[in-house]
N, C-alpha and C positions, 0 to 999 in steps of 0.2 A: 491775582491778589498780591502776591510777589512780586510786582512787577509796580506796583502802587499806583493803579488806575484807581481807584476808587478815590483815594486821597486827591491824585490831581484832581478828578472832577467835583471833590466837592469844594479844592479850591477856586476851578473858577466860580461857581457857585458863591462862594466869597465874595469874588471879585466885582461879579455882576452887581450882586446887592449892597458895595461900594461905588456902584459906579464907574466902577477901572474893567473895560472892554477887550478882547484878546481873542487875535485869531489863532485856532490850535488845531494843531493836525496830531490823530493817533494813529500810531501805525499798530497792526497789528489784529486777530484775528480771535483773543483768546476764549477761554471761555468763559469770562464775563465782559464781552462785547454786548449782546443781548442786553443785559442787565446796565452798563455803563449807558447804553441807546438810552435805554427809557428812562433813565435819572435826566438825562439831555433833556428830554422832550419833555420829561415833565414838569422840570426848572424854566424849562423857555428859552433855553441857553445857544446860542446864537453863534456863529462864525466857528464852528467846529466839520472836520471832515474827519470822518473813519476811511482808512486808505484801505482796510480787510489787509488778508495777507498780501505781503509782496516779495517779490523775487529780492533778495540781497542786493544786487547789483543797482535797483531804484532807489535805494537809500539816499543815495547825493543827489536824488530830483527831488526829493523833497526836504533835503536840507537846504538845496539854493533857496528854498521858499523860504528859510527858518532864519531869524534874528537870533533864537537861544533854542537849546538844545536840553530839555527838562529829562532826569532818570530817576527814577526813585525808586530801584531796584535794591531790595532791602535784603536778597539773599549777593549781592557784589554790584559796584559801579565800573566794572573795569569789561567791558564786553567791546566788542568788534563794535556796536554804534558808538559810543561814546567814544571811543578813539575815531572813529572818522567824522564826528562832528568835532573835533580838538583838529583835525588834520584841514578840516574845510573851515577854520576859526570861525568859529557859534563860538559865543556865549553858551557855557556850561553848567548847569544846576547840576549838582549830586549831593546826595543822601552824605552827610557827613560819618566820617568816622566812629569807629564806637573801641576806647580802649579796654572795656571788661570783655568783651567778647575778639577782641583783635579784628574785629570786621572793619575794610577797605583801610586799613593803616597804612598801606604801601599804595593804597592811589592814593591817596590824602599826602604820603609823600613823594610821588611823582608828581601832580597838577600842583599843589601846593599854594599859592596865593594867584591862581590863572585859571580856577575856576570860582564857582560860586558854590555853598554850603546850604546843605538844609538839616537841623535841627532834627534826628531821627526817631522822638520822644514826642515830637509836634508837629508833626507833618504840613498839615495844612495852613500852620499859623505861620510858619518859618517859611512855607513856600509862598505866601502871601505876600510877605515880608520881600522878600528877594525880589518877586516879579514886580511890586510898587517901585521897589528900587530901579530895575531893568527898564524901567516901563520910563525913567527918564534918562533921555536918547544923548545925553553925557556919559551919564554913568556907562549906560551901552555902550559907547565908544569904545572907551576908559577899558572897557573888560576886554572888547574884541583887538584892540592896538596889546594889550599886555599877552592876550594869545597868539597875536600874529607875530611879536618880538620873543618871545618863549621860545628858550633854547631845546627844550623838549623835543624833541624825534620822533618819528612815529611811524617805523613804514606803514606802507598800503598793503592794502587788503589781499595780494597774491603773495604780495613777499611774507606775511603772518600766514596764513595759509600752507605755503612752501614748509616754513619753519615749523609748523604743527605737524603733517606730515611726516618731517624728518625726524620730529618729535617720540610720533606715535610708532617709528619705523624701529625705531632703537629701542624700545618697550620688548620686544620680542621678545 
């Protein structure tokens, strides 16, 4: 729930009953996979894969698949996927900032105008919103050329790793 499955799928749900079509992959295993299945099947909902769990390392097989990279992780946007979807330039949805509570202020100011915002008060309407927009392949462009010019950094996935390690070594 944390993780705003529920939300995505009722926006495609949205989407379908506009007419606006989308192929989406979910990764992940949690324990409202079961429950997100049957809202699927029973909307009619169409061009969706559950990947169940996967090894870490598959992540960029199923990002080469991806135009945009949707998170609507409402407890932080700042996790090991989302920076390797920013490293492999997707288009980027995230759960906007929230200044009473200080939540994602410091992603909001690292991506900065290089990603894309959702409204965290309206989940569905704000993501609906965004994807009409994405869903014309200008604007698409437009987003993924401002990621692939973004002075941003980002090592890879061993070198964060290494550095968490060396992190957790100094904890002692």
């Amino acid at each position: 729930n944390d993780k705003g499955i529920i939300e995505f799928v009722q926006t495609l749900i949205k989407l379908k009953k506009n007419k606006v079509f989308v192929n989406s992959i979910i990764v992940g295993d949690g324990i409202l996979m079961q429950s997100v299945q049957k809202i699927v099947k029973k909307n009619n909902l169409q061009n969706i894969y559950f990947t169940g769990q996967i090894r870490h390392n598959d992540i960029y097989y199923y990002l080469d698949f991806s135009d945009i990279y949707v998170s609507l992780n409402k407890l932080g946007n700042l996790s090991n996927t989302v920076l390797e979807a920013y490293n492999s330039k997707k288009c980027i949805v995230l759960l906007d900032s929230c200044e009473r509570t200080k939540k994602d202020i410091s992603t909001r100011n690292m991506f900065r105008d290089n990603v894309l915002y959702i409204n965290r008060k309206n989940i569905v309407n704000s993501l609906f919103e965004q994807i009409i927009y994405l869903n014309d392949t200008v604007n698409l462009n437009r987003l993924k050329l401002k990621i692939t010019n973004s002075k941003i950094k980002i090592p890879n996935w061993e070198t964060r790793i290494e550095k968490e390690i060396t992190l957790l070594k100094e904890i002692k």
